[in-house]
C-alpha positions as CSV (number, residue, x, y, z in Angstrom):
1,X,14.5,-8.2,-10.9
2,X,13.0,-9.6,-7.6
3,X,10.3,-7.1,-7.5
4,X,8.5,-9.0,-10.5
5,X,7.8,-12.1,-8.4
6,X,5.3,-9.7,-6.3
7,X,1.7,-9.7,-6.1
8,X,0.5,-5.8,-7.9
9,X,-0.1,-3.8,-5.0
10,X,0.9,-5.8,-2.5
11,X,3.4,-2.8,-0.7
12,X,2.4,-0.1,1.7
13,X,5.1,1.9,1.9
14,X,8.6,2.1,0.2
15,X,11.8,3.6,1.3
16,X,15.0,3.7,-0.4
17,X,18.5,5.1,-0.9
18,X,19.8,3.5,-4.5
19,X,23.3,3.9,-5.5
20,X,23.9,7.6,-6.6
21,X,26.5,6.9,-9.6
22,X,29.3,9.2,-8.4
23,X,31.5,6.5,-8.4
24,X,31.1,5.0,-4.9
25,X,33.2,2.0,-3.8
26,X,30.6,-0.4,-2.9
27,X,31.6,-4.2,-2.3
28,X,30.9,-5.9,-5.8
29,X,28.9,-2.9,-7.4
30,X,30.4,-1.0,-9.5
31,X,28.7,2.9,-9.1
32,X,30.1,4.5,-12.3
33,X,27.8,3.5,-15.5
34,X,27.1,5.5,-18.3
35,X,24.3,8.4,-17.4
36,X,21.7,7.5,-19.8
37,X,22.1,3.9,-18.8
38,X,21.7,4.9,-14.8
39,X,18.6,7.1,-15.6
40,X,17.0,4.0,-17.5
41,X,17.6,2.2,-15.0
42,X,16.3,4.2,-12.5
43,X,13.3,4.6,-14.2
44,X,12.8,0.5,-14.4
45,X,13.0,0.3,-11.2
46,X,10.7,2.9,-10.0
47,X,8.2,2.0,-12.7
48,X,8.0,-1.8,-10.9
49,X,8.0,0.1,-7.6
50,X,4.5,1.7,-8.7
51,X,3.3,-1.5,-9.5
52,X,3.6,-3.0,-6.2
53,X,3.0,-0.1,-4.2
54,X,-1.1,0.2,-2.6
55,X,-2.8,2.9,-4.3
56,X,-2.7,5.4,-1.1
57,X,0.8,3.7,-0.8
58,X,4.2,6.2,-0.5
59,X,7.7,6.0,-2.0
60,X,10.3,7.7,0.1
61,X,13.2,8.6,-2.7
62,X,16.8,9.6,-0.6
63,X,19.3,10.4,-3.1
64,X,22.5,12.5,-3.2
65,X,24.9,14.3,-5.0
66,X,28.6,15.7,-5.3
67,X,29.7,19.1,-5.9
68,X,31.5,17.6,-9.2
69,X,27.7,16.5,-10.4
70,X,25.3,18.4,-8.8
71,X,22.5,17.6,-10.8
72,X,22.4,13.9,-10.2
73,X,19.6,13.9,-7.3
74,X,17.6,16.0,-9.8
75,X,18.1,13.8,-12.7
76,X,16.8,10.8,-10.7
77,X,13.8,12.2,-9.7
78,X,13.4,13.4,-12.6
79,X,13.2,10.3,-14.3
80,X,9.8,9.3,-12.3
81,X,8.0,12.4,-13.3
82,X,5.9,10.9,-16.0
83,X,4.6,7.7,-13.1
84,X,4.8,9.7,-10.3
85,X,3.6,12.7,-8.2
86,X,6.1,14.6,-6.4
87,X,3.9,15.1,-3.0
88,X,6.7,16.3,-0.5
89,X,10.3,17.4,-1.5
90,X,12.3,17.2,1.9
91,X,15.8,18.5,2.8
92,X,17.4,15.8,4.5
93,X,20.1,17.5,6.9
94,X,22.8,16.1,8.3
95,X,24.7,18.3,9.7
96,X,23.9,22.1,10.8
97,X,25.5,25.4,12.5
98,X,23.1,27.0,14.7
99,X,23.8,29.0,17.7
100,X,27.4,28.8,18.2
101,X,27.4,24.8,17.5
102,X,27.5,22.6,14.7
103,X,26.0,19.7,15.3
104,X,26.1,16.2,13.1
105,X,28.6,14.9,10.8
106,X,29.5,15.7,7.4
107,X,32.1,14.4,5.1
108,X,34.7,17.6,4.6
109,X,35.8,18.8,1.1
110,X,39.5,19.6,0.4
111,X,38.6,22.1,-2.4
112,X,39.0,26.2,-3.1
113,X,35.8,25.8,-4.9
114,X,33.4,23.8,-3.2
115,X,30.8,24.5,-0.4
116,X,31.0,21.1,2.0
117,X,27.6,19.4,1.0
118,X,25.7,19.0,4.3
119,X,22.0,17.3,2.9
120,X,20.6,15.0,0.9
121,X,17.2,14.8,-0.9
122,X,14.5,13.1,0.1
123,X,11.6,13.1,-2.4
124,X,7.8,11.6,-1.3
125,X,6.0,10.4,-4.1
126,X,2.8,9.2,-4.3
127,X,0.3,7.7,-7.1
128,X,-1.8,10.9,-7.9
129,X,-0.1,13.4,-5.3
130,X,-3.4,13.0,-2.7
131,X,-2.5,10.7,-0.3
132,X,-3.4,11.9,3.2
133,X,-0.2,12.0,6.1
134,X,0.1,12.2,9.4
135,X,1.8,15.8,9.8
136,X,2.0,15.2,13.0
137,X,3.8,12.1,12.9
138,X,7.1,13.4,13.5
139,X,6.2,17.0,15.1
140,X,7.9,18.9,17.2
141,X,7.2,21.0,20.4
142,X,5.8,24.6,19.5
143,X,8.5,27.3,20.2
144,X,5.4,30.2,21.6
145,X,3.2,28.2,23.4
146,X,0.6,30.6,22.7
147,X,0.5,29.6,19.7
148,X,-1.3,25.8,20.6
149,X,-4.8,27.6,21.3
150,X,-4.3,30.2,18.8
151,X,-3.8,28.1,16.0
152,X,-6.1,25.1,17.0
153,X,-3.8,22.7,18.2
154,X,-5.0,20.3,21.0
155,X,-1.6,19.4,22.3
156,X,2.2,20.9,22.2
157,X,3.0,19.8,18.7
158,X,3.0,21.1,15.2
159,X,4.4,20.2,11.2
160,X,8.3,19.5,11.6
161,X,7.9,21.0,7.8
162,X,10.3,19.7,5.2
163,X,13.6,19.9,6.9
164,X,14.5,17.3,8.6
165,X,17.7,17.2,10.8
166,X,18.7,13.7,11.2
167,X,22.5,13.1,12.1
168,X,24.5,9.9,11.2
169,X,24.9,7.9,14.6
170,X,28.6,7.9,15.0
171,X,30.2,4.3,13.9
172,X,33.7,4.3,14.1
173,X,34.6,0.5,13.2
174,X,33.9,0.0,9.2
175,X,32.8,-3.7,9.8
176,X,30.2,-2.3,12.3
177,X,28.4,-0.8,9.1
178,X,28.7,-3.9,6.9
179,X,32.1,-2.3,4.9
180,X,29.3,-0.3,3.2
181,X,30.6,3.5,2.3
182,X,27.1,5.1,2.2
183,X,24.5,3.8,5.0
184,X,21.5,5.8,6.3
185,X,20.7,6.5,10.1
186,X,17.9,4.7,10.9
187,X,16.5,7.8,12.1
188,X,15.2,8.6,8.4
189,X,13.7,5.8,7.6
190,X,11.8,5.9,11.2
191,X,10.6,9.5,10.5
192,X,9.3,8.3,6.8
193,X,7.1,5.5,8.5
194,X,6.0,8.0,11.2
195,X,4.7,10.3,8.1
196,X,2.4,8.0,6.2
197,X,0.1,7.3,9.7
198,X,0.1,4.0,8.4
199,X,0.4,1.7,11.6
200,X,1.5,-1.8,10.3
201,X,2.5,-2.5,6.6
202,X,4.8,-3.8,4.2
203,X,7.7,-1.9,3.8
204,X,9.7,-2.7,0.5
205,X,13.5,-1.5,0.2
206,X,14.4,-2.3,-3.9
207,X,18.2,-1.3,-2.3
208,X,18.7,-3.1,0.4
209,X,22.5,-2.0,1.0
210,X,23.2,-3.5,4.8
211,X,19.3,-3.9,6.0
212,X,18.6,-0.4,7.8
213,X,15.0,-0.1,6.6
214,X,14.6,-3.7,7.4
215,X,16.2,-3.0,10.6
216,X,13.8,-0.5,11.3
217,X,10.9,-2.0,10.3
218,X,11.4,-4.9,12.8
219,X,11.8,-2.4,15.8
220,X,8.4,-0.9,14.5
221,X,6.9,-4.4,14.0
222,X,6.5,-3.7,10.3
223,X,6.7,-6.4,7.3
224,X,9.7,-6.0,5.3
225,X,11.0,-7.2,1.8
226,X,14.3,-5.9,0.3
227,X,17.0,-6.9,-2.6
228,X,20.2,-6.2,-3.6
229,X,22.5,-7.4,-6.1
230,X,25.7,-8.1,-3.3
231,X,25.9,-10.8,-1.3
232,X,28.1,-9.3,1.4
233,X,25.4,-6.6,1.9
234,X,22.9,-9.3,1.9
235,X,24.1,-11.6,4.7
236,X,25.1,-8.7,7.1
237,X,21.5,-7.5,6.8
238,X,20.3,-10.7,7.7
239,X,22.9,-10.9,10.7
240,X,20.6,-7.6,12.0
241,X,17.2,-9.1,12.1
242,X,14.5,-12.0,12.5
243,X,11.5,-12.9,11.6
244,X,12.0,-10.8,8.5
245,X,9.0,-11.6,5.7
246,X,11.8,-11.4,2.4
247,X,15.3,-10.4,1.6
C-alpha cells in the first residue's frame, strides 16, 4: 500500500470514492469480493488514512449503493466507527424533481420493485468529531432576505445544510471519462475543499480512479497525492494534470 511510504500526518484533507463492490466493471479491477473481505479491507485502508491525515485534518467518504444491496454505503462507514468520528453525514444528490423539472442525471432502473436511486452518501469524518468548517464555504443566497439582519448574517449567505445537489456534467464519449463506469463531478470534490476553510493543503485520494480530485486540486492550486491499483486509470489521470506532487 502506497500510503505506508508517507510521513504520519503529513495530509490535510482526504477525499475519496472507493470501489463499492456491487460488481462494477472497472478496467483490471475486479468489484465483486467476498463481504467480509471488502469490509477488512476497507477498514485497512481507512485506518492508514488516519495515520496520515493532520489532526484537525478531514476525510470526505462518497460511497454508494444498489437497490439489490442497500446496505453497502452503511456497512463501509460502518467499518471506520471504532477510528473515526462521523462529523457530517451528507446526501449527495444527483438528480431532483422540483417544480415541474427534474434536473441532473440518474441511471434508470428497469424494475417493478425498485425506486430509481438518485444519491449517494457522502460521510465527513474527522479525528475526535471537533474540527471547525467553514459553513459558509459553499452557501447559498438566503431565500427571505429579511432574514440576513434577523439572523446575524453580514452578507446574503447562509449553511447549504447537508444536501448537496451536484449533477454529473454530461460526457457523452466513454474515452472522455478514462473508460471508467463510475466517476465523480468535480463539483463534489470542489464543495468538500470549500468546507474545511483550509486554503492550501495536501489533498490525498487512496482511489485515484481517472484523477478528478487531482484534477481539482490543481484548478484550486492544492497539493495532491493519489493511487490506484490500474494502470489505465493511472496514465489518463496523469494526461489531466501538471505539476502534480504524487500519483
Amino acid at each position: 500500500m502506497g500510503m505506508k511510504d508517507l510521513q504520519e500526518k503529513s495530509v490535510d484533507v482526504i477525499v475519496t470514492s472507493p470501489p463499492y463492490n456491487l460488481g462494477i466493471d472497472y478496467s483490471t479491477y475486479s468489484d465483486k469480493k467476498g463481504r467480509e473481505d471488502y469490509l477488512s479491507w476497507m477498514r485497512e485502508v481507512f485506518l492508514e488514512c488516519k495515520r496520515v491525515l493532520k489532526d484537525e485534518g478531514h476525510l470526505f467518504l462518497n460511497v454508494g449503493y444498489s437497490n439489490v444491496d442497500p446496505w453497502v454505503n452503511m456497512d463501509v462507514a460502518q467499518t471506520l466507527r471504532e477510528d473515526w468520528v462521523l462529523q457530517n453525514n451528507i446526501c449527495w444528490v444527483k438528480s431532483i424533481y422540483v417544480n415541474g423539472k427534474t434536473t441532473g442525471h440518474f441511471k434508470p432502473i428497469n424494475s417493478k420493485r425498485y425506486i430509481n436511486p438518485t444519491w449517494e452518501s457522502l460521510f465527513h469524518f474527522t479525528k475526535d468529531g471537533n474540527v471547525e468548517i467553514d459553513k459558509l464555504g459553499v452557501g447559498v443566497p438566503f431565500e427571505v432576505k429579511s432574514n440576513i439582519t434577523r439572523r446575524g448574517h453580514e452578507q446574503d449567505l447562509r449553511d447549504r445544510g447537508n444536501s448537496w445537489f451536484v449533477p454529473y456534467p454530461h460526457i457523452s464519449r466513454k474515452k472522455e471519462k478514462g473508460n471508467h463506469p463510475a466517476i465523480f463531478p468535480p463539483q463534489l470534490v470542489e464543495f468538500c475543499l470549500k468546507t474545511t476553510g483550509i486554503d492550501k493543503g495536501v489533498l490525498l485520494d487512496p482511489f485515484l480512479g481517472t484523477g478528478t480530485s487531482a484534477w481539482v486540486a490543481q484548478e484550486m492550486e492544492w497539493d495532491f497525492i493519489g493511487y490506484d491499483i490500474d494502470e489505465e486509470y493511472i496514465e489518463f489521470a496523469k494526461s489531466r494534470l501538471h505539476n502534480v506532487l504524487a500519483i
